[in-house]
C-alpha positions in Angstrom: 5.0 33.1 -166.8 7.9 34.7 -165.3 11.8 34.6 -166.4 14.8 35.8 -165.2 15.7 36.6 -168.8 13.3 36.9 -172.1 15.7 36.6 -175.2 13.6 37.5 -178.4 15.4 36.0 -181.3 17.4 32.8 -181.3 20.4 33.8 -184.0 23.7 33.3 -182.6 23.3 36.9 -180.4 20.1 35.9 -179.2 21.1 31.8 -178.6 24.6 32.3 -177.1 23.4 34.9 -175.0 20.7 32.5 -173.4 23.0 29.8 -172.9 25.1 32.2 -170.5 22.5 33.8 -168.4 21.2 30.3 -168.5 25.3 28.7 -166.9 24.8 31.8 -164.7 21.9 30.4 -163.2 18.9 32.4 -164.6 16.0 31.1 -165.6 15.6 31.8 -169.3 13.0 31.4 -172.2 13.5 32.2 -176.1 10.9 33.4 -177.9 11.6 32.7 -182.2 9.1 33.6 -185.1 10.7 31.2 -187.8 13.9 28.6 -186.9 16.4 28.1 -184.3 19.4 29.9 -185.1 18.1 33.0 -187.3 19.6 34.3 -190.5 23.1 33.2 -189.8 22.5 29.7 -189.3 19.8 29.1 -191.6 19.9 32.2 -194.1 23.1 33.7 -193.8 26.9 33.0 -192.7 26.3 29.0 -193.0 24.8 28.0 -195.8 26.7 30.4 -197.7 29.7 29.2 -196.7 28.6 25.6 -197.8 27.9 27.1 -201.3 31.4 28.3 -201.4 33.0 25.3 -199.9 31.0 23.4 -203.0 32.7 26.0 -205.6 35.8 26.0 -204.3 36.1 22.6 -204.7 34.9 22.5 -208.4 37.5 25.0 -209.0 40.0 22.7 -207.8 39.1 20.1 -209.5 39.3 22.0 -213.0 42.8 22.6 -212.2 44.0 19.3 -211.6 46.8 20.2 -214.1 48.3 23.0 -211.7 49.1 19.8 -209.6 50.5 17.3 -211.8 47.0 15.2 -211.5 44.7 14.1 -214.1 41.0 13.0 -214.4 38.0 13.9 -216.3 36.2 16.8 -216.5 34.7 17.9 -213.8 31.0 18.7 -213.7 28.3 19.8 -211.0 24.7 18.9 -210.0 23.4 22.6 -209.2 20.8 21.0 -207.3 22.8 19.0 -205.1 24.8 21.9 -204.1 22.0 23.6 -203.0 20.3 20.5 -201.0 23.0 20.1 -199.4 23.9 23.8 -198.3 20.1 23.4 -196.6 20.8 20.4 -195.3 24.2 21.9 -193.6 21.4 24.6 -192.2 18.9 22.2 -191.2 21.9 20.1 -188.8 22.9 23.6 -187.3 18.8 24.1 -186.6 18.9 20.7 -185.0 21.9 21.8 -182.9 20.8 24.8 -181.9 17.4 23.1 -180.2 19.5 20.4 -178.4 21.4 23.3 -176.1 18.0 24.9 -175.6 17.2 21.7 -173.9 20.5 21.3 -172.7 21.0 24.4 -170.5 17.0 23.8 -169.8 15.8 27.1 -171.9 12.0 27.4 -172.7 11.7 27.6 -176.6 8.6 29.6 -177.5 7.7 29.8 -181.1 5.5 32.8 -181.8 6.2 36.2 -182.4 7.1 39.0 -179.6 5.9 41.9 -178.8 6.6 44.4 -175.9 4.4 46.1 -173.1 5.1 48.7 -170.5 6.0 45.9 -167.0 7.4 46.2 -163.8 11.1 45.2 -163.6 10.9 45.1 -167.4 8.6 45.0 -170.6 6.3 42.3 -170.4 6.6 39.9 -173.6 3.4 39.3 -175.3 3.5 36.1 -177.5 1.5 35.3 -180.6 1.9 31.7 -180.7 2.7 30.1 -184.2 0.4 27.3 -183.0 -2.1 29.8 -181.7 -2.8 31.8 -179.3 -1.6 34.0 -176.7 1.1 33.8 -174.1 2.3 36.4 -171.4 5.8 36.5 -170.3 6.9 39.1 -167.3 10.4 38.6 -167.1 13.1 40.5 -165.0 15.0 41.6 -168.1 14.8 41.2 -171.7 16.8 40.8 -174.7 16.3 41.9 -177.9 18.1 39.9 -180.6 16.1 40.4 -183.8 18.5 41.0 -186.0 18.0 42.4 -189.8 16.8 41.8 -193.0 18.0 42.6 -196.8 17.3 46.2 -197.5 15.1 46.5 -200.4 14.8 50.1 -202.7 11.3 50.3 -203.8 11.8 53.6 -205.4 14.1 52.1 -207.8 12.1 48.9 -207.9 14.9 46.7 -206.0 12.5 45.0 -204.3 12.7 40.9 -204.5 10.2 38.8 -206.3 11.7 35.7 -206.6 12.4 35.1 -209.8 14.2 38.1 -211.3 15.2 40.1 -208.6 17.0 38.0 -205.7 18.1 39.1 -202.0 20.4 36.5 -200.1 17.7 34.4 -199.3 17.0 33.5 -203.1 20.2 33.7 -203.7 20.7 30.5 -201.6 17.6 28.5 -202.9 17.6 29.1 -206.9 16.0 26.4 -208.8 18.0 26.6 -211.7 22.0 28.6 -212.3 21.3 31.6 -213.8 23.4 32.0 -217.2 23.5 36.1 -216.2 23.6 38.0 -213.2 24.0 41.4 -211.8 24.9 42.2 -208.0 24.3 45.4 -207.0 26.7 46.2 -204.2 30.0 45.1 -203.4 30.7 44.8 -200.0 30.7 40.9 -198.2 27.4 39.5 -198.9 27.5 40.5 -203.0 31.0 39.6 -203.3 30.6 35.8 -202.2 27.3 35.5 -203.8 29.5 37.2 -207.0 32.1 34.1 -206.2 29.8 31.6 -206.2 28.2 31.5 -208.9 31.4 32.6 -211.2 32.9 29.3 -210.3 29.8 28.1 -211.4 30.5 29.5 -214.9 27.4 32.4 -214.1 28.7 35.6 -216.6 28.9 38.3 -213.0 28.9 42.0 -213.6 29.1 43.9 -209.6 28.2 47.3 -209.6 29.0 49.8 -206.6 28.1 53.1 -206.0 31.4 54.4 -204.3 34.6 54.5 -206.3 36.2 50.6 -205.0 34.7 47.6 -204.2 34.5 46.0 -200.6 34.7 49.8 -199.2 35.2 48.9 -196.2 38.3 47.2 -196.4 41.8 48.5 -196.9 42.4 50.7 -200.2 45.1 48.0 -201.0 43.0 45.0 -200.6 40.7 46.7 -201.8 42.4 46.7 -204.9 44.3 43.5 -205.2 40.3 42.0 -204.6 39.4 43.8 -207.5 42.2 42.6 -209.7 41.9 38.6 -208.6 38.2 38.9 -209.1 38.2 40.1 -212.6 40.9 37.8 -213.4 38.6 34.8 -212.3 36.0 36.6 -214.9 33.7 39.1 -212.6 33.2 42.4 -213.9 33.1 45.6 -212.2 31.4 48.5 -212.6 32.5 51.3 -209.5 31.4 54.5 -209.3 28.0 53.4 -211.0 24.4 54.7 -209.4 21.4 52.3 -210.2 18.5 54.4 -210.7 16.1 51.6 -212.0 15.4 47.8 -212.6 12.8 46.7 -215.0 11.5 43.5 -215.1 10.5 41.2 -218.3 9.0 37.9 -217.9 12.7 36.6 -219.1 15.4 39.3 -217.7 16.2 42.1 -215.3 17.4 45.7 -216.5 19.5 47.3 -214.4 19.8 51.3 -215.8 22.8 52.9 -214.4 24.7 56.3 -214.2 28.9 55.8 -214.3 30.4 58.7 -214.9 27.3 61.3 -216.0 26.8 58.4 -218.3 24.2 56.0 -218.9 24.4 52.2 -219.1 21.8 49.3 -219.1 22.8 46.2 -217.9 20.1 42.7 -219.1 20.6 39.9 -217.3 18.9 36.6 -216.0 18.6 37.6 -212.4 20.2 40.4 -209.9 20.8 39.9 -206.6 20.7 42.8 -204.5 23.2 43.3 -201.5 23.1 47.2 -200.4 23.0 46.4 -196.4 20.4 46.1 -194.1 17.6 46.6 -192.0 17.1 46.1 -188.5 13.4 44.0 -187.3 12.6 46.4 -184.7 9.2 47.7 -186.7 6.1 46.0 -184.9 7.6 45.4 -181.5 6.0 48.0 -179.4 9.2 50.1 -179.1 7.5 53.4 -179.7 4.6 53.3 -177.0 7.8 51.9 -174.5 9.8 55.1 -175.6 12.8 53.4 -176.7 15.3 55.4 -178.3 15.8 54.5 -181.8 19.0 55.6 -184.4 17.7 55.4 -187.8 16.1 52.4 -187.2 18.7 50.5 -184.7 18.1 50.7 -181.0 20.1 52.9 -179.2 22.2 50.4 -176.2 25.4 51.7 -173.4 28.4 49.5 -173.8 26.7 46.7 -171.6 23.2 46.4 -174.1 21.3 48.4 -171.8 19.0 50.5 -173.6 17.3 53.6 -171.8 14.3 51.3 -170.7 14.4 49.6 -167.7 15.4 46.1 -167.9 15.9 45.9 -171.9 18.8 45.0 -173.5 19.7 45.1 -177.5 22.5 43.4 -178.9 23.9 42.7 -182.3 22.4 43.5 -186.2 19.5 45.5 -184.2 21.5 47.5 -182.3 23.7 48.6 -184.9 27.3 48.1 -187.0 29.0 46.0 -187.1 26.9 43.4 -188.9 28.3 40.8 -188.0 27.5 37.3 -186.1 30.4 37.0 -184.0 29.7 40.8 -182.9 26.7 39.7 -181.8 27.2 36.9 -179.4 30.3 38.8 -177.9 27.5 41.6 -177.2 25.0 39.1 -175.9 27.3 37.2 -173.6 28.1 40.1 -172.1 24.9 41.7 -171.4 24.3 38.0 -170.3 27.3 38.3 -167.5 26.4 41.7 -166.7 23.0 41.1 -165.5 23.8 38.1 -163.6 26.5 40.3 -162.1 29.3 38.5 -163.3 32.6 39.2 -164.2 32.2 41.1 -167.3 34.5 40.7 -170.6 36.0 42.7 -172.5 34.2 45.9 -173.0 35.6 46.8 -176.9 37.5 43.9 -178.4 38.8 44.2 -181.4 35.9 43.1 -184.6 37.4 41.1 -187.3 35.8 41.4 -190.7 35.7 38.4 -193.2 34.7 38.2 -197.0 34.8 34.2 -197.9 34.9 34.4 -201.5 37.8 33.0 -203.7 40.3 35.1 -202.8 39.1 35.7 -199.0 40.0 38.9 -197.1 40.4 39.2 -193.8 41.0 42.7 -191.6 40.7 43.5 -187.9 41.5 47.0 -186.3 42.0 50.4 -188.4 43.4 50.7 -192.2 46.0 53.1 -193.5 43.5 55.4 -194.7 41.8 55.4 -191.1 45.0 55.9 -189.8 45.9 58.7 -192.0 42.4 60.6 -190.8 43.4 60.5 -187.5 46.6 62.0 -187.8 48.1 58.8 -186.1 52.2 58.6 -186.5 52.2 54.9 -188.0 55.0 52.1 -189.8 53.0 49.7 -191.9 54.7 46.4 -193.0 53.8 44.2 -196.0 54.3 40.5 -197.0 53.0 38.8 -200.3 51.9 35.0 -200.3 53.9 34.6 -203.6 57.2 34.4 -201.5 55.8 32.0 -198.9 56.4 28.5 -198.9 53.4 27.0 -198.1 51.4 29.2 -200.3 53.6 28.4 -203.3 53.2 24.8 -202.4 49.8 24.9 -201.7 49.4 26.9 -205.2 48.0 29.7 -203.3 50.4 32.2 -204.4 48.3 35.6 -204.3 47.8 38.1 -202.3 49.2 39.8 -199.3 49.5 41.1 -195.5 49.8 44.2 -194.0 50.6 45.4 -190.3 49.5 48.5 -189.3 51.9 49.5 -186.0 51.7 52.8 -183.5 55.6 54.0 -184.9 55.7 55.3 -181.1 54.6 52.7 -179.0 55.0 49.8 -181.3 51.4 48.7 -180.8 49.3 46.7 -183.2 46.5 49.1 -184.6 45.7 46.9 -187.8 46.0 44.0 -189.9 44.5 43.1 -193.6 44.7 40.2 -195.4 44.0 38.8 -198.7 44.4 35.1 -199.9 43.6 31.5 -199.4 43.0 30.6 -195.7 43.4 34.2 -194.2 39.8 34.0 -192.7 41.1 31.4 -190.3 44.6 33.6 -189.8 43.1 36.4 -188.6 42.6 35.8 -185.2 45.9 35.8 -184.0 46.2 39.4 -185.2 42.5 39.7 -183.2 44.5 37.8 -180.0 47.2 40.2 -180.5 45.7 43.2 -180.6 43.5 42.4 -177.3 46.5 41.1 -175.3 47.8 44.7 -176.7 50.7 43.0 -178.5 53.6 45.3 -180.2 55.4 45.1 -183.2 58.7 43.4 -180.9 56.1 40.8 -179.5 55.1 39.2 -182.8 58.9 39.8 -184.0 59.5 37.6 -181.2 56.9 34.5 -181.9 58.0 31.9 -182.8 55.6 30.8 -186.1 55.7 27.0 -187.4 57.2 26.3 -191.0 56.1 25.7 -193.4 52.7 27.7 -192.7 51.0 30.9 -194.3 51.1 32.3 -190.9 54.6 33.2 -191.8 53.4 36.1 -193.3 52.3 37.7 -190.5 55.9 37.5 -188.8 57.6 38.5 -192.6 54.9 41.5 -192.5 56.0 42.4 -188.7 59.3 42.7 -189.7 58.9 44.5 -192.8 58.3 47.3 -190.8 61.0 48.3 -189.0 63.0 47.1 -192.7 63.7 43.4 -191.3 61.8 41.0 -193.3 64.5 38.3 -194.6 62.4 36.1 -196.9 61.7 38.6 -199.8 
């Protein structure tokens, strides 16, 4: 059969990016091993964020006092939780196959694999129902994404039962009482926050010397301290260099400090990055070029085979979802020879646990490294308005400014709601705003948004609420 456009992999890189070549008239198929929407939709960003949605609101309701309200206790039904996280996934499934057939795009269900072709590889399909089909399309793209990385030499590697990656992590069939997550950056941190506000006793180990690494030092710390006052335990600086198994716990053995420790628990989760699903596709006879594991792609997806594009988790960090379809629409446009957008936009990164964080651009310390001339402004929640009303009082901003040109090189944020601020400072720092241009915005009242103005000003020594 021939295509236009093969997209292998129907997560929001793969789906998005089919939708496009599809408005730009080409004619498209999809080819997807297991459901509509990949890890993010079914495995990954949503049903997480269900889980945390369902915490979140248990927390509130234990703290009825804070707000002059009364009722009883408060209790949960684990297992409703979890049916309806899946059932949040299953409607995002469901949506995902109505824009197939609404922007008419061939679903195959099978998995993909690749062959030397003419205008580009051929896509050889092992159907799910059976059998064979043969796609020679004028392009391809591959959006495969990634999977938990495992450590066998360590014996991280997920059963099920005591040793969890996300995917368990999101069906258990009963709350663990203990639990250890080993790594701290996004994905352990909200699976940490989850099930503390499910009264889980949550010890988070990390090898480097501060949790969520790649954030901000300051966040970095103000996370640390909000987390263990919710009850999570830390331990940084800590190498895990076993986990034993018993048919009722999980040892973790560490080293902290030329020290060793042993941590029992019910269950731990591990979250030390990923992946990438490019094993089994035929890359190696096509000669793609590989970087440890991620395929190699130019600043439009091409790779260095003719006709094949890579975007997203496969292709490399960022992780992320909305990285992803920003890559895929693009290669999308660029084939179609369309008006392309914007090569290197600024990536936001987002941590949905209880507090959130929220950064886009460079930190201070990446600042510092590159010998940039800089004025950084800070604004705490606990002298906003709305946060105070809203009992959100913790945490911060922070603006990261060029001192010369007064240009917006970073902003970080920690504290209710900031995962649904930080694209303004993403707007901002596309538009190529400066320090005077957000002085100069006008922000409503009372929001937390304020914030960002009160950090703005702060500095250039200006900020007149605190």
């Amino acid at each position: 059969m021939s295509y236009d456009l093969v997209v292998i992999g129907s997560g929001p890189g793969g789906y998005e990016g089919a939708i496009r070549a599809s408005q730009n008239g080409l004619k498209v198929a999809i080819v997807e091993r297991e459901l509509l929407g990949g890890i993010c939709l079914n495995w990954g960003c949503i049903p997480t964020k269900a889980l945390l949605k369902s915490a979140e609101v248990y927390d509130k309701v234990n703290h009825l006092g804070d707000y002059g309200l009364k009722a009883e206790k408060a209790g949960f039904d684990f297992t409703k939780i979890v049916e309806r996280s899946r059932a949040v996934a299953k409607q995002l499934n469901g949506g995902v196959g109505y824009l197939m057939k609404k922007n008419k795009i061939d679903v195959i269900e099978g998995f993909a694999t690749l062959e030397a072709g003419k205008d580009a590889p051929k896509v050889r399909v092992k159907l799910n129902k059976g059998g064979e089909q043969v796609l020679e399309p004028k392009n391809v793209m591959l959006a495969v994404g990634a999977r938990a990385r495992e450590i066998p030499a360590i014996g991280a590697v997920s059963d099920g039962e005591r040793i969890w990656t996300y995917r368990n992590a999101l069906t258990p069939t009963a709350l663990p009482k203990t639990m250890v997550v080993i790594g701290s950056g996004a994905i352990g941190i909200e699976f940490a926050s989850f099930y503390t506000s499910l009264g889980a006793d949550v010890t988070v180990i990390e090898a480097l010397d501060r949790i969520l690494p790649v954030e901000d030092q300051e966040v970095s710390a103000e996370a640390k301290k909000a987390f263990e006052k919710r009850g999570i335990k830390f331990r940084t600086g800590a190498k895990v260099t076993k986990l034993e198994k018993s048919k009722d716990s999980v040892t973790v053995n560490l080293e902290v400090g030329g020290k060793s420790e042993a941590l029992k628990a019910d269950v731990a989760i591990v979250a030390v990055g990923i992946v990438a699903n490019t094993e089994n596709l035929g890359l190696e006879k096509l000669g793609v070029e590989l970087d440890r594991g991620h395929v190699k792609n130019d600043s439009h997806g091409k790779t260095n085979v003719k006709g094949l594009f890579a975007i997203g988790d496969c292709a490399g960090p960022p992780w992320l979802a909305h990285k992803a379809s920003h890559e895929a629409v693009h290669a999308a446009d660029y084939m179609a020879g369309k008006k392309l957008s914007n090569l290197n936009p600024p990536i936001p990164g987002c941590t949905y646990a209880t507090p959130e964080v929220a950064s886009v651009g460079i930190t201070e310390q990446a600042a510092k490294e590159q010998k940039l001339d800089v004025k950084i402004g800070r604004f705490p929640f606990k002298a906003n308005g709305k946060a105070i009303a809203a009992g959100e009082p913790g945490g911060f901003v922070k603006v990261i400014f060029d001192k010369k040109t007064g240009a917006l090189l970073g902003a970080h944020m920690i504290g209710a709601n900031v995962t649904e601020m930080v694209q303004g400072f993403c707007l901002a720092i596309t538009m190529e705003a400066t320090e005077e241009d957000l002085q100069g915005t006008i922000f409503p009242h009372p929001t937390m948004s304020e914030a960002i103005l009160e950090a703005s000003l702060d500095a250039d020594g200006k900020m007149i609420n605190l």
